[in-house]
C-alpha positions in Angstrom: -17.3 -26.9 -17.5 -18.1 -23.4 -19.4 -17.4 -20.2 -17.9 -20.1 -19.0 -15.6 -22.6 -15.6 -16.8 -22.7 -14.4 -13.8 -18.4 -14.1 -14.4 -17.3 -10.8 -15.0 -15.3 -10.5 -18.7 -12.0 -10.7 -17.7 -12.0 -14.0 -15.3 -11.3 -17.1 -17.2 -12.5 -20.0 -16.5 -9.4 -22.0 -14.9 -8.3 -25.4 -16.3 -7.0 -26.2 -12.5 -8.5 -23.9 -9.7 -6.1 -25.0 -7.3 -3.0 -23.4 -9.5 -1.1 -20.6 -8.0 -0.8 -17.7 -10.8 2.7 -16.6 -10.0 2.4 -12.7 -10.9 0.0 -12.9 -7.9 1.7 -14.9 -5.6 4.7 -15.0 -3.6 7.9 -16.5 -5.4 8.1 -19.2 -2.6 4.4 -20.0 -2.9 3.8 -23.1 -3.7 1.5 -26.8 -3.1 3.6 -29.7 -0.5 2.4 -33.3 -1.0 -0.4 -33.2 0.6 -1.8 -30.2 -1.4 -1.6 -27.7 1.6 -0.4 -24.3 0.2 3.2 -23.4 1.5 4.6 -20.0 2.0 8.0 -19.1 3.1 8.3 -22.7 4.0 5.6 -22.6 6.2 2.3 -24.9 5.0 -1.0 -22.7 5.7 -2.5 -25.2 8.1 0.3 -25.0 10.1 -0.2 -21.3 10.0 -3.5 -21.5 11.2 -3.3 -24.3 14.1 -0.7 -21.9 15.6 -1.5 -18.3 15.3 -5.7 -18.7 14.4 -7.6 -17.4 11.4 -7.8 -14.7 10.0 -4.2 -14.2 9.7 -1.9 -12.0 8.0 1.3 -13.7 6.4 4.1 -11.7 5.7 6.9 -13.7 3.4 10.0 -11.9 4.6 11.8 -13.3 1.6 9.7 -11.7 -0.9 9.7 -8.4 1.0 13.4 -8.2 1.0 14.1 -9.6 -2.8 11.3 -7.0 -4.0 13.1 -4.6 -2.3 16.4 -5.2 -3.6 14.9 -5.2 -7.0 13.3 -1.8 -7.1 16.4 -0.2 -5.6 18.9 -2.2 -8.1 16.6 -1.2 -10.9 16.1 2.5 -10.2 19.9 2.8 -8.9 21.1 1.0 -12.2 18.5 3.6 -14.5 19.8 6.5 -12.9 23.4 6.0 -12.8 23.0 5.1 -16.7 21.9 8.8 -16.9 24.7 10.4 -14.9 22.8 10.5 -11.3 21.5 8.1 -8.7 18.4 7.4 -7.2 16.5 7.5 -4.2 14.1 5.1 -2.9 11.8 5.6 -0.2 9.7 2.4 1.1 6.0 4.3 1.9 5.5 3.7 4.9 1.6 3.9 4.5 1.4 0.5 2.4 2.3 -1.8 5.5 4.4 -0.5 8.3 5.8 -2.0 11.2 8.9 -2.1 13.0 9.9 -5.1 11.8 9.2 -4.0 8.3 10.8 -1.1 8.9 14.0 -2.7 9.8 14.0 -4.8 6.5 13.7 -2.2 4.5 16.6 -0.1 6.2 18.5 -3.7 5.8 17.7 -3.7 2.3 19.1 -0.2 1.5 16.1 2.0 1.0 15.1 4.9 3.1 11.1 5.7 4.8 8.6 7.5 3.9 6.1 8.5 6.7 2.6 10.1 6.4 2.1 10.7 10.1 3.5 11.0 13.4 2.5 7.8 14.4 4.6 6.4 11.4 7.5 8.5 12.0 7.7 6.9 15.3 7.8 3.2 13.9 10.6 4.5 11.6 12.3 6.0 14.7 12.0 3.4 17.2 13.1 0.8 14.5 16.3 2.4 14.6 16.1 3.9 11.0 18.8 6.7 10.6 16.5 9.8 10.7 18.4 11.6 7.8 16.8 8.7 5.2 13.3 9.2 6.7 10.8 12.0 5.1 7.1 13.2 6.3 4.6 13.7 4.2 1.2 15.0 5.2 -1.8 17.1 3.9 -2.2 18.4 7.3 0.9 17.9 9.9 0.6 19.4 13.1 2.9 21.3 15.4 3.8 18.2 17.4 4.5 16.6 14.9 6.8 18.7 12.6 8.6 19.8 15.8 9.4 16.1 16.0 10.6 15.9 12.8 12.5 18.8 13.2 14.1 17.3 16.4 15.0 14.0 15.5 16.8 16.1 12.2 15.0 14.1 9.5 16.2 14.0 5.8 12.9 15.8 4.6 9.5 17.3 5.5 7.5 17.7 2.9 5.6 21.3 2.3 2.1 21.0 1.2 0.6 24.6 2.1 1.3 28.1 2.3 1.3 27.5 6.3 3.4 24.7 6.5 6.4 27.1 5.2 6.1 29.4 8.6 5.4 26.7 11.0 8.4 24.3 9.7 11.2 27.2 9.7 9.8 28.4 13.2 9.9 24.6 14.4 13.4 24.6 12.9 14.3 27.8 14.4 13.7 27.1 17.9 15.6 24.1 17.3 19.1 25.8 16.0 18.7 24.0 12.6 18.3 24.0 9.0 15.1 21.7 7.6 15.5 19.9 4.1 12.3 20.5 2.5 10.5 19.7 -0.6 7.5 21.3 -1.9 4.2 19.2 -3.1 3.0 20.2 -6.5 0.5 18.8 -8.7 1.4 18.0 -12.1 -2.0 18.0 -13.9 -1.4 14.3 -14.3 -3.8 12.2 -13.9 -2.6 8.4 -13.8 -5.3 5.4 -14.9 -6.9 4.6 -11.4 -9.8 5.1 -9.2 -11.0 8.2 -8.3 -10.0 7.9 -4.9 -6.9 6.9 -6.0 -6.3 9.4 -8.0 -3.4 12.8 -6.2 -3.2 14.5 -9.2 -6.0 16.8 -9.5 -6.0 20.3 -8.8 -9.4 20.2 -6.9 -8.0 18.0 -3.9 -6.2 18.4 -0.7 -2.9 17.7 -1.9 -0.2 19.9 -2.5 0.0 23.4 -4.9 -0.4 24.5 -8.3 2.4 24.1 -10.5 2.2 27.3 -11.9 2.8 28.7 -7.7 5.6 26.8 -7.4 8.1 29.7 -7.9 6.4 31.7 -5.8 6.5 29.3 -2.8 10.2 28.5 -3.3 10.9 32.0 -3.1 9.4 32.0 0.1 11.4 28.8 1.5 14.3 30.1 0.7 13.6 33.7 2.4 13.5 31.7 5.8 17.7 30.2 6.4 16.1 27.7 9.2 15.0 26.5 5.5 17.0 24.4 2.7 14.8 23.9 -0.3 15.5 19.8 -2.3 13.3 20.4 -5.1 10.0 19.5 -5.7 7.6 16.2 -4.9 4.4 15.0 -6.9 2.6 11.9 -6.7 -0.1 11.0 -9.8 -2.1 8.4 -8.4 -1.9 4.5 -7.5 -1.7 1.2 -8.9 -0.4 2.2 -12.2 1.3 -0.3 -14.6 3.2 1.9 -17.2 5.5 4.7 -17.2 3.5 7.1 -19.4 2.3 9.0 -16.5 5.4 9.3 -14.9 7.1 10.5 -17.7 4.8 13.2 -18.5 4.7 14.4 -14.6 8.5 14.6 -14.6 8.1 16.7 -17.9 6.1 18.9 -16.5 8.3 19.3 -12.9 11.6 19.8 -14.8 10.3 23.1 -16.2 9.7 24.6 -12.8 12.8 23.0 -11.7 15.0 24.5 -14.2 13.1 28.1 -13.6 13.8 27.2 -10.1 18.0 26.8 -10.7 17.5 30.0 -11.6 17.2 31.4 -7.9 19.7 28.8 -6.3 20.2 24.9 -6.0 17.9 22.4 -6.6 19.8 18.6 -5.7 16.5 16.5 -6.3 13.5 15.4 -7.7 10.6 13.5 -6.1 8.2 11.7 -8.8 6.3 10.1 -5.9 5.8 5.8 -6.2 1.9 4.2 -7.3 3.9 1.2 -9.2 0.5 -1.2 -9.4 0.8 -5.1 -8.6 -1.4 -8.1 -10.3 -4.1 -8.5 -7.7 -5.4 -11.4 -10.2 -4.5 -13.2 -13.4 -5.6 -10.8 -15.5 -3.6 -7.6 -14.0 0.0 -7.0 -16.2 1.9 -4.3 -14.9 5.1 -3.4 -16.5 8.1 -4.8 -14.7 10.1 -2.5 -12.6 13.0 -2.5 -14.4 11.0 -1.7 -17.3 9.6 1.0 -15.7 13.0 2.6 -14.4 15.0 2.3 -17.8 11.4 4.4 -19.5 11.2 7.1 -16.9 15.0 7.5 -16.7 14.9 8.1 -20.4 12.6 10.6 -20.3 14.0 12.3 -17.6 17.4 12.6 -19.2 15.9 13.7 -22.6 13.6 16.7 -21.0 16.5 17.8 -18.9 18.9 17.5 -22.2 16.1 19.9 -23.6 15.9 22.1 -21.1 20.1 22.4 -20.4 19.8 21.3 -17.4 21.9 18.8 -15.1 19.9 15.5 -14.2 19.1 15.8 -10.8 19.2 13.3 -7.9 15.8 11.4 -9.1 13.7 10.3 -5.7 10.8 7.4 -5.6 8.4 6.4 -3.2 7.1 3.1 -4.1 5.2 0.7 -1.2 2.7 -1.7 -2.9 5.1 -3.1 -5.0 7.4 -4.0 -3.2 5.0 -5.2 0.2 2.3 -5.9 -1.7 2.6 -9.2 -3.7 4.4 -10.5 -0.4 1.4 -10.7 1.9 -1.1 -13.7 2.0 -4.5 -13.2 4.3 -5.2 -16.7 5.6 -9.2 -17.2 6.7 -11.2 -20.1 7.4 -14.7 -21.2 6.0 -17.5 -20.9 7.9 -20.5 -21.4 5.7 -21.3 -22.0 1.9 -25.0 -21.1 0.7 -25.9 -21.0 -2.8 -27.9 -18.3 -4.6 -30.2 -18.3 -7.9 -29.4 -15.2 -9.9 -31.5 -13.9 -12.8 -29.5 -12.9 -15.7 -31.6 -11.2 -18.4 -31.4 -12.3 -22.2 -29.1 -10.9 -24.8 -31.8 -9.5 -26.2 -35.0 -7.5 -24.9 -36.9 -10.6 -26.8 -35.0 -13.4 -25.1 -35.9 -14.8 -21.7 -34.0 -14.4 -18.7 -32.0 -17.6 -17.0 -31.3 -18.5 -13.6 -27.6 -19.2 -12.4 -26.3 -20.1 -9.6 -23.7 -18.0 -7.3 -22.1 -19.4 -4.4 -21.4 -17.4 -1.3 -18.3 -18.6 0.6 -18.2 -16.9 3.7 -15.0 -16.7 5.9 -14.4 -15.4 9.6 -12.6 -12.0 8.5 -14.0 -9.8 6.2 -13.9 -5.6 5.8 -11.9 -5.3 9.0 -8.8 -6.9 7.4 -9.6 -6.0 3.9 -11.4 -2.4 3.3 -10.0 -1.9 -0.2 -13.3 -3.9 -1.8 -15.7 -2.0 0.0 -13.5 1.4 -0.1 -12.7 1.5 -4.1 -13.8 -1.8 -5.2 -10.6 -3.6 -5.8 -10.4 -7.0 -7.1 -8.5 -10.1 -5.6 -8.0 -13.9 -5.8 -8.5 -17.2 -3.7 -7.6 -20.6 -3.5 -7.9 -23.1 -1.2 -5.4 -23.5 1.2 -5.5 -26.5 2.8 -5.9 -29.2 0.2 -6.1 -29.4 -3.1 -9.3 -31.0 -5.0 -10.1 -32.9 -8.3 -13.6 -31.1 -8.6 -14.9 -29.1 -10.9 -14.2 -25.3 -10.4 -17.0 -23.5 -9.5 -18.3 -19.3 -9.6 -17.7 -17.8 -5.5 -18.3 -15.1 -4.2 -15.9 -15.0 -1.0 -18.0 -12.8 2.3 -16.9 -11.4 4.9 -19.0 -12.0 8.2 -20.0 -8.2 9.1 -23.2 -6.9 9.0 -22.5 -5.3 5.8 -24.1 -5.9 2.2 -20.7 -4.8 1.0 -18.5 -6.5 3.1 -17.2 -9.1 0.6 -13.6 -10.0 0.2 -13.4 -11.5 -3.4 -16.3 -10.3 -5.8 -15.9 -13.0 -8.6 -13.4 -16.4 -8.3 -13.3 -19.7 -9.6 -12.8 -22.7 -6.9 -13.0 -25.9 -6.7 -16.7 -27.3 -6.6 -16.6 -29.1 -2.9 -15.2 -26.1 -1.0 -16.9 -26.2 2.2 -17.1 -25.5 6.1 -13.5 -26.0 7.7 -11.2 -24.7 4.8 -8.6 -23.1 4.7 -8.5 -20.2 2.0 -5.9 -17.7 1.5 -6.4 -14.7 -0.5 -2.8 -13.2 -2.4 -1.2 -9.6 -2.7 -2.9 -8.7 0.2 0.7 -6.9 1.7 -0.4 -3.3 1.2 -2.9 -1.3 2.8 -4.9 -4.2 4.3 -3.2 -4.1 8.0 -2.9 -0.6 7.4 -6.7 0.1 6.7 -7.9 -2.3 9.4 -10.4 -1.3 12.1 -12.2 -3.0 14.5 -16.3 -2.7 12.7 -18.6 -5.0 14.8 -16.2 -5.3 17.5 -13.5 -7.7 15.8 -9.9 -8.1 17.1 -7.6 -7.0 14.1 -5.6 -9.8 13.2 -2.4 -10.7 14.4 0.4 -10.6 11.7 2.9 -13.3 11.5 6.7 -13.2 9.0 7.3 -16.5 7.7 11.0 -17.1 6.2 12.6 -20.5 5.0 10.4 -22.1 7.2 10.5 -20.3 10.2 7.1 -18.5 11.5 7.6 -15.5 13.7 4.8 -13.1 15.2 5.5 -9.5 14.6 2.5 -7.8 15.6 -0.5 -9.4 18.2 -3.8 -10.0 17.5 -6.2 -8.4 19.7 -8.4 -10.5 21.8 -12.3 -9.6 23.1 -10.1 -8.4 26.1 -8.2 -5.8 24.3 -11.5 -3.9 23.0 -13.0 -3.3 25.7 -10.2 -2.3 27.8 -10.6 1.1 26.8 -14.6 0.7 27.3 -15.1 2.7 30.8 -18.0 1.1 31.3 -15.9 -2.5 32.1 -13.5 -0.5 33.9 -12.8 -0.7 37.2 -14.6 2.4 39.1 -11.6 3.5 40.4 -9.7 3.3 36.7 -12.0 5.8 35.1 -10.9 9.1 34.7 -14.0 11.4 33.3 -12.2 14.1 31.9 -15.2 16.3 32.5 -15.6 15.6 36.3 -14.7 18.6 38.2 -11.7 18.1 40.6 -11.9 21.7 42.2 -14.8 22.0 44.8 
């Protein structure tokens, strides 16, 4: 069969739309005999007969290799140059404290964008000096936390932020690493929402203020200044960005040295993943070697020493090792006008298949939120027909709520399937909500073909429990009721 119209450009039509791409899946992905798709050892039927649909997967083994990998690749770049590396894991991509725990196993410190993540990193048992806080707008509770527990780095982003960390710090009889959020000007290829680099958002300072808020940090000795962090955006797949950013940086860091030390440099994470067939990012020790490189030459330039170089990458190393496991509910098929190539030419009708599955926006918001594309397959069999255009649907009460926009599968796919949907690791769980009053899945590790549940799904019951109006009478507690009379 010919590729489909109503397919956007860069989907081809698949000789086999039961194959498993490998940039997009897991490394242990893969088909057992009877054609059920098997992650970490663990077929997806079984999967689902256990723990229920939708489901997030976790492959434990992919986590921790990917993991391994950025660190090996950054630690070997950097040491090539006469420094080492940091890497954070961010936190924000997918963080639990089983997560949490592999990637302390694995080497890498935490990066944490609330209190609430802080916590997990805490309670995990992560050493607090290789956890930092980032935050647009961090509140007294929580940067006296920081401050208590004595993490590694808190990240300034405003003029206020200075006072109320060195107070916090104060009280406490320390001294606070800090770094200081600046944007570069750089603006990496990604969404608009995506995009941290612009000087009209709520990120960070002006590079050309940087000198004068160092000077400030260091007029405060609760205060020990690290050097300075920027992030240029998300899902990016070459280094070009980065190396123009860490151009940029190493000329207010080297005005900086003027005034004191300066140990590090933060140039943030947004390493992108292949979502489908068609996404190529660079690999990442392709990416380290280039960005090395042109750290060394600009601080050559500048007569400078190479500082300790810090990274903050999440998707890429969580990402590609989630799976989202759903189950078909109904398939309905709808006629689709698509106008002529030219104004003279008469429109033709197509067909496009809407494959709707028990999850939807709740477990997935990136479609709706910026429009991002994924992949399906079928996960419970495997079948000789002919590969068909589908639209994969959620079930909310949402035009928008759709979980693939464009895929090719097989023909027969129907009521009862399985389908898992790839790379689905990073900021899926972490966007979740509860829209139409759905439990947020429950999210299960698999590894060499063991399954183990490392967060609970919620049930019906676990909604409304904080719904007074099923509470017992005596359980509510009406803030506004007055108690003195």
């Amino acid at each position: 069969m010919t590729a489909s119209p109503l397919a956007p450009a860069w989907l081809e039509h698949p000789a086999d739309p039961n194959h498993l791409p490998s940039r997009v899946w897991p490394r242990s992905a893969s088909r057992d005999d009877r054609g059920a798709l098997v992650v970490g050892g663990v077929p997806a039927d079984t999967l689902a007969e256990r723990f229920g649909t939708p489901l997030y997967v976790v492959d434990e083994g992919e986590a921790r290799a990917r993991a391994r990998q950025v660190l090996d690749a950054f630690g070997s770049a950097f040491e090539a140059i006469g420094t080492r590396a940091k890497v954070y894991y961010a936190g924000k991509a997918f963080l639990t404290g089983t997560v949490a725990r592999w990637m302390s196993d694995e080497g890498l410190a935490i990066d944490a964008c609330s209190g609430g993540e802080l916590e997990v990193a805490l309670r995990a048992g992560v050493e607090p000096a290789r956890i930092g806080l980032h935050g647009n707008n961090k509140s007294l509770a929580e940067i006296d936390r920081a401050v208590e527990a004595g993490i590694g780095a808190i990240v300034i982003d405003s003029a206020i932020e200075i006072e109320r960390i060195a107070a916090a710090a104060e009280r406490r009889g320390r001294v606070q690493p800090v770094r200081l959020r600046v944007n570069s000007g750089v603006h990496a290829h990604t969404h608009d929402f995506l995009a941290t680099a612009h000087e009209d958002q709520k990120f960070g300072v002006r590079l050309d203020q940087a000198a004068e808020f160092v000077a400030r940090i260091r007029s405060f000795d609760s205060l020990s200044f690290l050097g300075f962090h920027c992030h240029i955006g998300s899902q990016i797949f070459d280094s070009g960005g980065f190396a123009e950013s860490a151009a940029r940086l190493l000329e207010a860091h080297a005005a900086a040295l003027e005034g004191g030390p300066v140990p590090e440099l933060n140039l943030g994470g947004g390493f992108g993943i292949a979502y489908t067939s068609a996404d190529d990012p660079a690999p990442i020790d392709e990416l380290a070697r280039t960005i090395a490189d042109a750290v060394a030459g600009e601080c050559s330039r500048l007569g400078v020493p190479v500082p300790v170089v810090a990274f903050e990458p999440g998707r890429s190393i969580i990402g590609t090792a989630g799976v989202t496991l759903y189950t078909v509910g109904t398939v309905k098929d709808v006629l689709v006008q698509v106008p002529g190539e030219r104004p003279e030419s008469p429109s033709s009708e197509h067909v496009r298949r809407y494959v709707s599955v028990d999850g939807g926006m709740s477990d997935n918001a990136r479609p709706a939120l910026y429009g991002a594309e994924y992949s399906a397959r079928i996960a419970s069999r495997e079948s000789a027909a002919d590969a068909a255009l589908v639209r994969v649907a959620g079930k909310h009460c949402e035009s928008g709520d759709i979980v693939v926009d464009a895929e090719y599968l097989p023909g027969d796919v129907g009521p009862g399937d399985l389908l898992a949907v790839p790379a689905t690791g990073a900021y899926c769980w972490s966007l979740s909500s509860n829209y139409n009053h759905l439990g947020r899945p429950p999210v299960v590790a698999v590894s060499e073909g063991a399954a183990t549940m490392i967060v609970r799904g919620e049930t019906i019951d676990d909604l409304l429990a904080r719904d007074l109006a099923f509470a017992p009478q005596t359980d509510q507690n009406d803030p506004t009721e007055e108690t003195d009379r």
